[in-house]
C-alpha positions as CSV (number, residue, x, y, z in Angstrom):
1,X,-18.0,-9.0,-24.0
2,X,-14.7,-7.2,-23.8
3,X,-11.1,-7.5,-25.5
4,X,-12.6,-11.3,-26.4
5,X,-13.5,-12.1,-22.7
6,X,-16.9,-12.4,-20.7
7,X,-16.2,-9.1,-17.9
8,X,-18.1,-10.1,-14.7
9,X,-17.8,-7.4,-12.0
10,X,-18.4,-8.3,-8.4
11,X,-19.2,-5.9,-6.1
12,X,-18.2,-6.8,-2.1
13,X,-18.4,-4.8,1.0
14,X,-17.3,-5.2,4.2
15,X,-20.1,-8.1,5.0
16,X,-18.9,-10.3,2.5
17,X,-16.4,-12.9,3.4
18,X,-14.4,-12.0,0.2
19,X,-13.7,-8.6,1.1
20,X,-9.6,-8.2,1.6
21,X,-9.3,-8.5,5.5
22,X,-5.6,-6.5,4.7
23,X,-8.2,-4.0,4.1
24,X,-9.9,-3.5,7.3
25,X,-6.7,-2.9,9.1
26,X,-6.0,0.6,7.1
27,X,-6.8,4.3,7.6
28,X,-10.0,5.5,5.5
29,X,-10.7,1.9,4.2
30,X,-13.3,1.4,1.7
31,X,-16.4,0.0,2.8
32,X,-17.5,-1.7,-0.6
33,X,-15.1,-2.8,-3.5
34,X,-15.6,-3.7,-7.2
35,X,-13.3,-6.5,-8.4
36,X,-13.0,-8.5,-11.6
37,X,-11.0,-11.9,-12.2
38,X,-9.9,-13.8,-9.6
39,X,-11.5,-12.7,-6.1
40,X,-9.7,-15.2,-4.3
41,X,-6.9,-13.5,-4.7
42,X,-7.9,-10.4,-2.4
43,X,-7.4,-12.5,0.7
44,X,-4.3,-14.5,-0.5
45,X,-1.7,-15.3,1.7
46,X,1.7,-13.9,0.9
47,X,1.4,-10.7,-1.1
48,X,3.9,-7.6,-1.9
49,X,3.4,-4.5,-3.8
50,X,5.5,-3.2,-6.7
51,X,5.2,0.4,-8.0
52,X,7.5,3.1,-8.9
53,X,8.0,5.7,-12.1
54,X,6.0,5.7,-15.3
55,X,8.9,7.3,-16.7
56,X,11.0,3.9,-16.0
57,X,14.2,3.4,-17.5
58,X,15.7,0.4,-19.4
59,X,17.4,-0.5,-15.7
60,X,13.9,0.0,-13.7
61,X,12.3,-2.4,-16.5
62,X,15.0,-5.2,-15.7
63,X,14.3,-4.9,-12.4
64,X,10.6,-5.0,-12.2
65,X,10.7,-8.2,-14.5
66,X,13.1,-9.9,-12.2
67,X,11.7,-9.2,-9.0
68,X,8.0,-9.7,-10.2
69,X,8.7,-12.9,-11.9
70,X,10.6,-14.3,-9.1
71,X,8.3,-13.2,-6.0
72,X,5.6,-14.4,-8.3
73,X,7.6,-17.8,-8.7
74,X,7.9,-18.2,-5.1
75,X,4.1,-18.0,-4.6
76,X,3.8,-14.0,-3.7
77,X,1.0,-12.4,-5.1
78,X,1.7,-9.1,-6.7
79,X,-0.2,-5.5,-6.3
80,X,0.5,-2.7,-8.3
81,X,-1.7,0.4,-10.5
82,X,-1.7,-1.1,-13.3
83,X,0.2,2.2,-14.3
84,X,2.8,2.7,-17.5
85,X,6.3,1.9,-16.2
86,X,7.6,0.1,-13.6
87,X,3.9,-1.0,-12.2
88,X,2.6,-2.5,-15.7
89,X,6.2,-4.2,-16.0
90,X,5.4,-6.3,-12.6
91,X,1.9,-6.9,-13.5
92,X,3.0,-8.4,-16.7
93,X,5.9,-10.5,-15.3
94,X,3.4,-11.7,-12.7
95,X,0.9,-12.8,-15.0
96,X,3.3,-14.9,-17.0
97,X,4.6,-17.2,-14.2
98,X,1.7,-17.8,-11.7
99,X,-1.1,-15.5,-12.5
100,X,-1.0,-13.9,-8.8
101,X,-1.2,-10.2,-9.4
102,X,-3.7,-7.8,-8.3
103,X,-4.4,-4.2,-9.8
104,X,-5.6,-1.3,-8.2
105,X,-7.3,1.3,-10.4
106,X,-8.0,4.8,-10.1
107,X,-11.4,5.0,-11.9
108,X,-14.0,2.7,-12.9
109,X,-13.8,-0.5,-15.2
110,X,-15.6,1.3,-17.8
111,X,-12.7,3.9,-18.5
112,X,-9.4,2.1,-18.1
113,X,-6.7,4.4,-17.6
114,X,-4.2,4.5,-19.2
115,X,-5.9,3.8,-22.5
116,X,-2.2,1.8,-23.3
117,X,-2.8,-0.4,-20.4
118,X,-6.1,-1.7,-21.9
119,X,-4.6,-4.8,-22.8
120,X,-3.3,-5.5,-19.9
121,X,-6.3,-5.3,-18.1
122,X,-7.4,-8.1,-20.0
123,X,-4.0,-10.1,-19.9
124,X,-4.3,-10.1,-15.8
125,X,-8.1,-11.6,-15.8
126,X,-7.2,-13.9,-18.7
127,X,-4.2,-15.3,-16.6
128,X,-6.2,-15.7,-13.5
129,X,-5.4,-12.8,-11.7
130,X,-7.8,-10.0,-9.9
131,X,-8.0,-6.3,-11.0
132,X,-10.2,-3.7,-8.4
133,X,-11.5,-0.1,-8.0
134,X,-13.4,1.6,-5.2
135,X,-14.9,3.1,-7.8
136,X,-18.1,2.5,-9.5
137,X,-17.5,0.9,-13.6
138,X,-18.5,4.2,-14.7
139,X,-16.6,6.6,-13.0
140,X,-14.2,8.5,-15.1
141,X,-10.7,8.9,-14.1
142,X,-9.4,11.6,-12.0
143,X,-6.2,13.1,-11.3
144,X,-7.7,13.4,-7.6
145,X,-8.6,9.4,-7.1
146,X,-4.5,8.2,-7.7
147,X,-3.7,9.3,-4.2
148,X,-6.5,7.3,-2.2
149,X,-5.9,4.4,-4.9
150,X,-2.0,4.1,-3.4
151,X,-4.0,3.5,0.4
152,X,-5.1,0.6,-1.5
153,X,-1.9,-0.8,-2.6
154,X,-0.1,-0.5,0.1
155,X,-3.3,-1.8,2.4
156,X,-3.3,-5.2,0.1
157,X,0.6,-5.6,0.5
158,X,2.6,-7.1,3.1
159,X,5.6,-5.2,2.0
160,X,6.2,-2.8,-0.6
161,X,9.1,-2.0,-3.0
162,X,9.9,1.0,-4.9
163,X,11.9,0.1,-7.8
164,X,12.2,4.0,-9.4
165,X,10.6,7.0,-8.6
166,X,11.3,11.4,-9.0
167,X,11.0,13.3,-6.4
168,X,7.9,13.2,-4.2
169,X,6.4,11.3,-6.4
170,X,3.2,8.9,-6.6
171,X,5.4,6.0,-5.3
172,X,6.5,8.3,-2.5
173,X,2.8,8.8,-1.4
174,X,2.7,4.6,-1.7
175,X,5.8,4.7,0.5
176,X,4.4,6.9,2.7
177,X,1.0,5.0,2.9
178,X,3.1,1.6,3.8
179,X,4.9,3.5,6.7
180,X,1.7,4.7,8.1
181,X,-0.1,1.0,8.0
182,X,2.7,-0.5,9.5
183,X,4.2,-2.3,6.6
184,X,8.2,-2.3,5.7
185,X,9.6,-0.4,2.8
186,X,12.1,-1.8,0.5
187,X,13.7,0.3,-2.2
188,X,16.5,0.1,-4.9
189,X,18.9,1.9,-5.0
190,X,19.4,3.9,-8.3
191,X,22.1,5.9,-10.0
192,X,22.5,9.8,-8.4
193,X,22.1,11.2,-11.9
194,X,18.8,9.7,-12.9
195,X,15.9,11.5,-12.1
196,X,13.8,8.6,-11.7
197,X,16.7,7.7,-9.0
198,X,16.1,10.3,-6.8
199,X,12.9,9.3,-5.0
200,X,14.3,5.8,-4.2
201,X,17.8,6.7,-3.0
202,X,16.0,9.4,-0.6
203,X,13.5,6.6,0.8
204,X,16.7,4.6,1.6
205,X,18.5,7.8,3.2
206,X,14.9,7.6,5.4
207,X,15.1,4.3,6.4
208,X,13.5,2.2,3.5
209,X,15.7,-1.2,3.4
210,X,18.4,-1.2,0.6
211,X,17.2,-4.4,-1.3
212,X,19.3,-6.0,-4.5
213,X,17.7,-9.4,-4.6
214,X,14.1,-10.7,-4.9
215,X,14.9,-13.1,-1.7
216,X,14.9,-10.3,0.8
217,X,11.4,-9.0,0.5
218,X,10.0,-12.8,-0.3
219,X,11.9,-13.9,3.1
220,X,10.2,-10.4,4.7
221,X,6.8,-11.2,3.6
222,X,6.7,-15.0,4.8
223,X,8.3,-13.9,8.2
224,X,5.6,-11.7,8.7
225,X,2.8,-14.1,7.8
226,X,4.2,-16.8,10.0
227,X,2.0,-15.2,13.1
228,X,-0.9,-16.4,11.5
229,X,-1.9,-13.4,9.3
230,X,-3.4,-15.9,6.4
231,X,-6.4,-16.0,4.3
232,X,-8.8,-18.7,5.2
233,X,-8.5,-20.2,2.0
234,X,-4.7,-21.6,3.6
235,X,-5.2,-22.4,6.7
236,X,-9.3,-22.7,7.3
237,X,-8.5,-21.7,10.8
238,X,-9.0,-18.0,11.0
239,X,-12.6,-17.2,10.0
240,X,-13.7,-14.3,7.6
241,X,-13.3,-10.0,7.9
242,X,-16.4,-10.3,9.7
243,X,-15.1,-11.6,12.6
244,X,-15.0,-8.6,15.7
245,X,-11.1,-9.5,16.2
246,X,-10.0,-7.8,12.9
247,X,-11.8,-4.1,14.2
248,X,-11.5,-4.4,18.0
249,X,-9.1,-6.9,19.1
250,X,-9.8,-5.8,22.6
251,X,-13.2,-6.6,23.1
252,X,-14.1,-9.6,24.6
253,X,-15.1,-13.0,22.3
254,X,-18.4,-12.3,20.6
255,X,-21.1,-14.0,18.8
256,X,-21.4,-15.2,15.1
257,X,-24.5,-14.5,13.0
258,X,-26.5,-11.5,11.6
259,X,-26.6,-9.5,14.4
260,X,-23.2,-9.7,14.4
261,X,-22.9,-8.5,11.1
262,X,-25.2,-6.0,11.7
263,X,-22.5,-4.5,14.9
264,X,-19.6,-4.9,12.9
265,X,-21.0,-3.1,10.0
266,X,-22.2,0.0,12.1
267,X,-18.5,0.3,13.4
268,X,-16.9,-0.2,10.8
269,X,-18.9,2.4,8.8
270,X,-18.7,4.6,12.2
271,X,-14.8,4.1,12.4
272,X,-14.9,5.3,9.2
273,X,-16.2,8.6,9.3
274,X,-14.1,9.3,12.0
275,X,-10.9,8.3,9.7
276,X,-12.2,10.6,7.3
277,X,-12.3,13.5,9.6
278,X,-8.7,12.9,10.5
279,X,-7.6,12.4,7.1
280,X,-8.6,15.8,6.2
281,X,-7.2,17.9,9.2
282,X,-3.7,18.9,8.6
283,X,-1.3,17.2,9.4
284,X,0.4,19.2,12.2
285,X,-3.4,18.4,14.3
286,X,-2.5,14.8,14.3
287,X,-1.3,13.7,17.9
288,X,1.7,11.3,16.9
289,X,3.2,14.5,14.8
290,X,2.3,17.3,17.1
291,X,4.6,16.6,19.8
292,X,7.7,16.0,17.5
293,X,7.1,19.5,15.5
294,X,6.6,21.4,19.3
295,X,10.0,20.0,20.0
296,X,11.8,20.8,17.3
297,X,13.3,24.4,16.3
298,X,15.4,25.6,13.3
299,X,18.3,24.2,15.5
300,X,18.7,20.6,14.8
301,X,18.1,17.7,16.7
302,X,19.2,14.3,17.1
303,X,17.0,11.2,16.8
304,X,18.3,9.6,20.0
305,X,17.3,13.2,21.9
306,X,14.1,13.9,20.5
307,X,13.1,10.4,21.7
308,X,14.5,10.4,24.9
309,X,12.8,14.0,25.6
310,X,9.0,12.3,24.4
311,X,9.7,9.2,26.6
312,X,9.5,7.1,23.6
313,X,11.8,4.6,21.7
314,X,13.4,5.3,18.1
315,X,11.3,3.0,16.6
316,X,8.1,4.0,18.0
317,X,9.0,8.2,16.5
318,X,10.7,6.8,13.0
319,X,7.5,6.7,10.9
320,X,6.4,9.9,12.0
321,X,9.7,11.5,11.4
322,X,9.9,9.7,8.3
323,X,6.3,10.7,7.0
324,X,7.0,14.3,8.5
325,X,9.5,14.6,6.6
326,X,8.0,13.3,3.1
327,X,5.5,15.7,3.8
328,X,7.9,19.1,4.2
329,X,7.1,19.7,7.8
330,X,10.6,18.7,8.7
331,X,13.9,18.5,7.5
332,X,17.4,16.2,7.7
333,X,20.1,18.5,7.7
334,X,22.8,15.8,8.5
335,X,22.6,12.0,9.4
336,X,19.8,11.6,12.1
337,X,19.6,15.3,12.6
338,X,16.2,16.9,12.2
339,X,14.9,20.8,12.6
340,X,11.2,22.3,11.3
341,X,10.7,23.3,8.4
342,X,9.4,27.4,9.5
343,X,8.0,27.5,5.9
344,X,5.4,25.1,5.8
345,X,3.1,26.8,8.9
């Protein structure tokens, strides 16, 4: 008994039919969750995460509140860190209209962090929504476990939106995340002179969609579920994370039952290893990045002629550039102009 609530902590792998099937689609996903409140919710249908600063200001707060509420209103469910700032602002603003918010932590159950964001913790189970960890409950909090918790985040949401952030910030690393998984970016844009601006008006300079009203991103996220991306729970039509389509869409129709299980579970766990491996090599050794960085030089380049020379369209070499460019590897040095950055190799 905790904060004046039974706590009952499920733990699901990739097996179980609960497990977020958003999940499976990412880089390094985990192969077993912990989750408390409302599992339903990790295979929802419409969902759209909200993170930026700690730090917020008065003008980050507004925001967060308005756009949480309203997304939250229109049947989104929102995911977020359950962080100080801008993430516990959307959590909270969730919570009071339909309950539909998810939190992502960076430790175990047993050490919520931060210690000011106990309460919360409780307010989003009380209200019907789901809090989760990778983590076991009783693994501490480290500084080292916030990046892989923003895979997580942006893996659960449809879209993302950073409402404030500083300069290659936590939210950045979201951002980044979100490009890399294939999801769109929406940002707002911020005063020049706030710190906590600068991180957002650069993501927008990059290619994250200017966004000044709650109906964009809720119109983006329902646009993109209209393929048939839902949770069984809407449409009882598409099965559960089990199914051989979600990790190898290419193979041909395959069985149900436990041996099934069994085949998805080795590859999955086998797929993972090898994601690991990649995730650790730098980034310069990945083969969608290599061939941009060989063609560059400290003279710049346009967009248009760095895809033309790789025989590829703009919107296939975007991301890269963009997460290149998060990362230091290369630089903008006018609109659409791009050249290596010599000091980072």
């Amino acid at each position: 008994m905790k904060g004046g609530i039974n706590i009952e902590y499920f733990k699901i792998d990739i097996e179980d039919e609960k497990y977020p099937r958003r999940l499976l689609k990412i880089r390094n996903f985990p192969t077993e969750i912990y989750a408390v409140g409302n599992i339903d919710l990790l295979n929802t249908k419409f969902t759209a995460g909200i993170i930026g600063s700690r730090n917020c200001t008065d003008y980050g707060r507004k925001v967060s509140k308005e756009f949480a509420s309203e997304m939250s209103r229109k049947g989104i469910c929102i995911v977020s860190g359950m962080a100080l700032g801008i993430d516990g602002m959307a959590h909270d603003a969730a919570a009071k209209k339909e309950g539909r918010t998810i939190a992502v932590l960076g430790g175990g159950f047993n050490h919520i962090y931060p210690k000011e964001n106990e309460w919360l913790f409780y307010k989003i189970i009380e209200n019907d929504g789901c809090v989760i960890s990778e983590y076991s409950p009783d693994t501490v909090v480290e500084k080292k476990y916030f990046p892989d918790r923003n895979r997580i985040i942006s893996g659960l949401s449809d879209a993302v939106l950073v409402v404030e952030a500083t300069f290659r910030s936590g939210s950045s690393i979201t951002a980044k995340h979100a490009y890399s998984q294939g999801k769109k970016v929406f940002a707002i844009p911020n005063n020049i002179y706030e710190n906590t601006g600068i991180g957002t008006n650069i993501l927008i300079q990059k290619g994250a969609i200017l966004t000044t009203k709650p109906r964009q991103i809720i119109e983006a996220v329902k646009e993109k579920n209209k393929s048939g991306e839902t949770e069984k729970s809407d449409t009882n039509k598409l099965g559960n994370p089990n199914d051989k389509e979600y990790l190898d869409k290419n193979n041909a129709e395959i069985a149900h039952g436990k041996s099934h299980k069994k085949t998805v579970l080795n590859k999955a766990l086998i797929e993972k290893d090898e994601k690991d491996v990649a995730e650790n090599e730098n980034i310069l050794n990945k083969k969608d990045y290599l061939p941009i960085y060989r063609l560059l030089s400290n003279v710049p380049m346009h967009i248009n002629e760095i895809a033309i020379k790789l025989n590829k369209s703009i919107q296939e070499i975007t991301p890269n550039i963009i997460m290149m460019e998060l990362d230091g590897y290369i630089e903008q040095v006018q609109a659409n102009y791009f050249k290596r950055r010599e000091d980072k190799v």
